[in-house]
C-alpha positions as CSV (number, residue, x, y, z in Angstrom):
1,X,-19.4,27.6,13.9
2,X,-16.4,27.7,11.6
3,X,-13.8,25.3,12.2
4,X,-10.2,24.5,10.5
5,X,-8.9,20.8,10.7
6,X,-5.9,19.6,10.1
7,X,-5.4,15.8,10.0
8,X,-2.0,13.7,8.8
9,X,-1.6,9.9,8.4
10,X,1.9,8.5,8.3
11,X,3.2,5.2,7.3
12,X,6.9,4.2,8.4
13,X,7.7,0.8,6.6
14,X,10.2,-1.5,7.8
15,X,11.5,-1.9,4.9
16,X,10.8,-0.4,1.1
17,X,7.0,-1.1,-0.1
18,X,5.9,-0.7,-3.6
19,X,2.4,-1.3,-5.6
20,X,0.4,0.5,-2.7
21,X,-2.9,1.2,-3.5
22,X,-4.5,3.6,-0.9
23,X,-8.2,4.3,-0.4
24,X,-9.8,7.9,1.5
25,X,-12.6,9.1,3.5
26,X,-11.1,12.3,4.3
27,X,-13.3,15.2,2.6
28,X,-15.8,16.7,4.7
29,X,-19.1,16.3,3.3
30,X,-21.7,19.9,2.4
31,X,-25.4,19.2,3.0
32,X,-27.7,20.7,4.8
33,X,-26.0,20.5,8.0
34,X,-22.5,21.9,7.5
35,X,-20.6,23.6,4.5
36,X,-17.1,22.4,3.6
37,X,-15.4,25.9,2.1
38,X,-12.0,24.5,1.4
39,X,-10.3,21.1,0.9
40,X,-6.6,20.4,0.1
41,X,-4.8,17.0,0.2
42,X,-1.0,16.3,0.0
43,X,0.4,12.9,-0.7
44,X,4.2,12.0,0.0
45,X,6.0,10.5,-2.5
46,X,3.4,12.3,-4.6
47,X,0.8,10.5,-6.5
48,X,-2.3,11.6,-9.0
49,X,-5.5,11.3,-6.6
50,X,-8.4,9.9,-8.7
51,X,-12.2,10.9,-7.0
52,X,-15.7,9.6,-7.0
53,X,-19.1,9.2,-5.0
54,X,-19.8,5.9,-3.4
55,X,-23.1,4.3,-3.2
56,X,-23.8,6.7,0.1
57,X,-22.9,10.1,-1.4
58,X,-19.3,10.3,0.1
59,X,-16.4,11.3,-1.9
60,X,-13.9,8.4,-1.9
61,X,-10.5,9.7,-3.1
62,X,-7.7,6.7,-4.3
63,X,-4.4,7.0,-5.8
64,X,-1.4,4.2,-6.0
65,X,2.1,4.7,-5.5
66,X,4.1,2.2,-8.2
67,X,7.9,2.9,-7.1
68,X,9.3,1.8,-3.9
69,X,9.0,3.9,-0.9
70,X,9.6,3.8,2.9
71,X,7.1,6.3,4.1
72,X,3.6,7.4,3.5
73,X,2.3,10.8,4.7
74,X,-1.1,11.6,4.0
75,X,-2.4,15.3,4.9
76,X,-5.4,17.0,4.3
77,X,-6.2,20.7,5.5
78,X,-9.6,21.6,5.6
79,X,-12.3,24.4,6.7
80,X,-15.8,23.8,7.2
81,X,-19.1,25.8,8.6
82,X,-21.6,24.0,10.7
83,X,-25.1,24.9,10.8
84,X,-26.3,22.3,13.5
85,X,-27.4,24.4,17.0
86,X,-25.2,24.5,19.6
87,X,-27.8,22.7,21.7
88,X,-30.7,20.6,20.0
89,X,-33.5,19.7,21.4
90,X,-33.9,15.6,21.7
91,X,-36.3,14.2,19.0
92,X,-39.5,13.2,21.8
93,X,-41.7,13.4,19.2
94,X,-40.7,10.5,17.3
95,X,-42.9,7.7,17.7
96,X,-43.2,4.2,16.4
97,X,-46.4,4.5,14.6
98,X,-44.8,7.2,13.1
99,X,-41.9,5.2,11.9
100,X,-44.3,2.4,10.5
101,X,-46.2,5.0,8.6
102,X,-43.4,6.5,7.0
103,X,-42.9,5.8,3.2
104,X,-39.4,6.3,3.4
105,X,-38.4,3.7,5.5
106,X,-38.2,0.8,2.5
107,X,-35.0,2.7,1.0
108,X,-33.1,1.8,4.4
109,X,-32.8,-1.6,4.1
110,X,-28.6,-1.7,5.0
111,X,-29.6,0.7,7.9
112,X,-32.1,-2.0,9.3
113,X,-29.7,-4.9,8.8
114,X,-26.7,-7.0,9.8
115,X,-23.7,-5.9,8.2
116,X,-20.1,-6.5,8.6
117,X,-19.4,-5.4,12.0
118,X,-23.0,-5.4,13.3
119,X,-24.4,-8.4,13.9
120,X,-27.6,-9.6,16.1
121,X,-25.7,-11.4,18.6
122,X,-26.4,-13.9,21.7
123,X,-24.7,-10.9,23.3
124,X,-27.0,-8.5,21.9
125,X,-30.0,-10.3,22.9
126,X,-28.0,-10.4,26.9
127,X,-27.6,-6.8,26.5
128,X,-30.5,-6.2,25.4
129,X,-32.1,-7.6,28.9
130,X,-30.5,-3.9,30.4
131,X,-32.5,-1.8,28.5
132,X,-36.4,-1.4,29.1
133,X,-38.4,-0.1,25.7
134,X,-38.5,0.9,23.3
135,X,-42.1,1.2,23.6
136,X,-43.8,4.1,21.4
137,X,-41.7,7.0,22.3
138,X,-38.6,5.5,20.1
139,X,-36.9,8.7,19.9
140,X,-36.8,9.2,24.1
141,X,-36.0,5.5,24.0
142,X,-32.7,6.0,21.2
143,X,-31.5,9.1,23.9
144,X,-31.7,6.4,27.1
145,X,-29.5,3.8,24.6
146,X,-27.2,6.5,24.4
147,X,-27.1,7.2,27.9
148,X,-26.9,3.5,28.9
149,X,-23.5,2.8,26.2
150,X,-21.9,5.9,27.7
151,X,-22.4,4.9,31.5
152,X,-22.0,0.9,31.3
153,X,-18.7,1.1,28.6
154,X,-15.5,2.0,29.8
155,X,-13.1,4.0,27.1
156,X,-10.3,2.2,26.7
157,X,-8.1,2.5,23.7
158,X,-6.4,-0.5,24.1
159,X,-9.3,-2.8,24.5
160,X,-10.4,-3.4,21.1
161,X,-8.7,-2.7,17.3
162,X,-10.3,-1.4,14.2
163,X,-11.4,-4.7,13.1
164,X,-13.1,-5.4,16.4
165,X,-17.4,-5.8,15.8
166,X,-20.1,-5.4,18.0
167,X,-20.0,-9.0,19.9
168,X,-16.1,-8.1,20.5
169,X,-17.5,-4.7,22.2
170,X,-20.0,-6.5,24.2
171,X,-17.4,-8.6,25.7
172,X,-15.3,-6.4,26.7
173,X,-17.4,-3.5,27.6
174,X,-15.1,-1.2,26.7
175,X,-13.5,0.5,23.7
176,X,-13.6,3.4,21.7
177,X,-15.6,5.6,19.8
178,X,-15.9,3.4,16.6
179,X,-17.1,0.4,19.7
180,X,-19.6,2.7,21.1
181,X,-21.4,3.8,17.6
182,X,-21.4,0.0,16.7
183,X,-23.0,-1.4,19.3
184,X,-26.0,1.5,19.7
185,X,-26.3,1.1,16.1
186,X,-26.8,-3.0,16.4
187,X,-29.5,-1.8,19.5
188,X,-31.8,0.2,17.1
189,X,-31.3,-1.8,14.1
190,X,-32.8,-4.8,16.3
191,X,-35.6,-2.7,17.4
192,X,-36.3,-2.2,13.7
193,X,-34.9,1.6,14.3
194,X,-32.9,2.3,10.7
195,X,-29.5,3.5,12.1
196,X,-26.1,4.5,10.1
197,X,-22.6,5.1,10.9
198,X,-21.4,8.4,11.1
199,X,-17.7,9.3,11.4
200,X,-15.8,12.6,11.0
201,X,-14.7,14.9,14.4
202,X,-15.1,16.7,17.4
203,X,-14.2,19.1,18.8
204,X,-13.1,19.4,22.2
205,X,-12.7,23.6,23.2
206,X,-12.7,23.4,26.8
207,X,-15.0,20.7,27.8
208,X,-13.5,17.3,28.5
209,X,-14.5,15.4,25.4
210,X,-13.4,11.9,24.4
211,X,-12.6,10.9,20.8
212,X,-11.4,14.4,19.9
213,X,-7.9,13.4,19.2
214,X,-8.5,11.4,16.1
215,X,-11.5,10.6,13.8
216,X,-14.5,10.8,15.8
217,X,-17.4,8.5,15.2
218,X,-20.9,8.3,16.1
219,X,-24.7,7.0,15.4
220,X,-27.2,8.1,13.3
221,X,-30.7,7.3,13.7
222,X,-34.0,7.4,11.1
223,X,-37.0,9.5,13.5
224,X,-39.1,10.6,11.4
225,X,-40.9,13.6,11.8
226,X,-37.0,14.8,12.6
227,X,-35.3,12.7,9.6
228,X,-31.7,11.6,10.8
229,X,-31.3,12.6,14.6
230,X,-27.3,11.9,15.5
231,X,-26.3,10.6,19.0
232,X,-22.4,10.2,20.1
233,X,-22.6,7.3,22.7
234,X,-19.1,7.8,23.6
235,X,-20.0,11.2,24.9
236,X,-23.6,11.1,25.7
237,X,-24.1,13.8,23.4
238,X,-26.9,14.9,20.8
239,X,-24.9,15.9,17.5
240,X,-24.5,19.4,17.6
241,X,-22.6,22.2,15.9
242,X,-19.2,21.0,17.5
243,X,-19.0,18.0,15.2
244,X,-18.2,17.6,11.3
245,X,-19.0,14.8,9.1
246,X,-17.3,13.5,6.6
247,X,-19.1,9.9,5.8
248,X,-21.7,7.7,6.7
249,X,-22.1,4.0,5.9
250,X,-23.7,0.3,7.3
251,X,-20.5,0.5,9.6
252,X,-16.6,1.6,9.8
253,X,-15.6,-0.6,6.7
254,X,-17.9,1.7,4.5
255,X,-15.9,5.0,5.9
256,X,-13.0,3.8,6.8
257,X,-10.5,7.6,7.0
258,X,-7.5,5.5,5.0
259,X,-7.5,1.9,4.2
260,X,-5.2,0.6,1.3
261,X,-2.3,-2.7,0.4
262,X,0.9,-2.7,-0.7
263,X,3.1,-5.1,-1.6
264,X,6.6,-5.5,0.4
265,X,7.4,-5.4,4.6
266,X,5.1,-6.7,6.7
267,X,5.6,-4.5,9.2
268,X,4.7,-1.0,9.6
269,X,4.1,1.9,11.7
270,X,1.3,4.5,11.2
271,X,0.5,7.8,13.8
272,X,-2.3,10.1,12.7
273,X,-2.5,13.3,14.2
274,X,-5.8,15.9,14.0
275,X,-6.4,19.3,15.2
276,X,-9.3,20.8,14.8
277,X,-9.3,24.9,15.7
278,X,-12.7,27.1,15.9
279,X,-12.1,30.6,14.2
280,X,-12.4,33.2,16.6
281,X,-15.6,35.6,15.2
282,X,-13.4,38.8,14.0
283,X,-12.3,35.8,11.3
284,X,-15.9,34.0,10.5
285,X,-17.4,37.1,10.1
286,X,-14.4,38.4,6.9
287,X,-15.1,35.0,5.4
């Protein structure tokens, strides 16, 4: 599939800022599973955009803004090919002997860990109590996790905020999709599963999809003989070709889309806004 995505931050300050310094996860990333063809960014006031590759391959852009200002707007307009199938099959063959075998596994030592938002919990361990496995068939097991989050969490966008971890999910059983991949990723991590953060979008077409109007973010887990299998909890979903990914890290502070500090107002005001179109074929097919 070929898809266009257009996605805008703005900033309204309450009164004039100055000194921001301004941090992005916004380029798709091109590996194996998807292509990204064309990239532009736009920064109002304008600002030079310095670039590099964090410790997890992802382009980080920054840039800072020295002069006072009372609005930010942040755009990006991108096009990107996916090569995932429309309709994978679920990774059954991965086993735990497997795992334990594998002589990969020692380089995913943050993916088998606590980190800032996941954290082995006393309401981990109580949630864990819901869940049977994972036995030897880890990679049935990691689907049924899925499943579980999905049916037992209610989306709610008001229930939690992005600096909410997994023992804030657990409490409140409800969230969204940044809650969802959290808390799968603290279940496989405890279950010595390596699992990563994956954020980026979705998109919706016709189906009724959650998460599609902003960022979307989801799980990725280590099953070998398949390598990196993703799962999207919020949707009960195997990552397909409908989703593009733009970073992975431990957790949402590694990826976080924007994140920056100014100095000025407190208070502020931000909307972000993302659509995501699929090219019709007459169009795919000229590129």
């Amino acid at each position: 599939m070929e898809y266009t995505i257009a996605h805008e931050t703005a900033y309204s300050y309450a009164e004039p800022v100055q000194e921001s310094y301004t941090l992005l996860h916004l380029r798709p990333r091109s590996d194996e599973h998807q292509f990204c063809s064309k990239y532009e960014l736009r920064i109002s006031p304008a600002a030079r955009v310095f670039a590099y590759f964090d410790r997890f391959a992802n382009e980080v852009e920054h840039f800072q803004i020295l002069r006072a200002h009372e609005k930010l707007s942040i755009t990006t307009h991108s096009q990107i090919v996916t090569l995932l199938p429309a309709d994978p099959a679920p990774p059954d063959g991965a086993t735990r002997a497997i795992l334990d075998g594998d002589p990969a596994l020692g380089e995913y030592w943050d993916f088998l860990h606590e980190s800032a938002y996941v954290q082995f919990s006393p309401e981990l361990a109580t949630f864990w109590a819901e869940l049977e496995g994972p036995g030897e068939a880890i990679g049935t097991w990691a689907h049924r996790v899925s499943a579980h989050i999905h049916e037992t969490f209610a989306y709610d966008t008001d229930a939690t905020n992005v600096r909410t971890n997994v023992r804030g999910a657990l409490a409140a059983r409800a969230g969204v999709c940044q809650d969802f991949a959290h808390v799968m990723i603290a279940v496989l991590r405890s279950a010595g599963i390596p699992a990563r953060y994956a954020s980026g979008y979705i998109f919706r077409g016709d189906s009724t999809i959650l998460g599609a109007e902003a960022s979307h973010a989801w799980c990725e887990a280590y099953l070998p003989p398949y390598g990196w299998v993703g799962f999207d909890p919020t949707n009960d979903l195997l990552i397909n070709d409908h989703f593009v990914r733009i970073a992975i890290g431990r957790d949402y502070g590694d990826v976080s889309p924007v994140r920056g500090v100014f100095r000025g107002a407190s208070e502020s005001e931000m909307s972000v806004n993302v659509a995501m179109d699929r090219l019709p074929p007459s169009q795919q097919q000229q590129q």
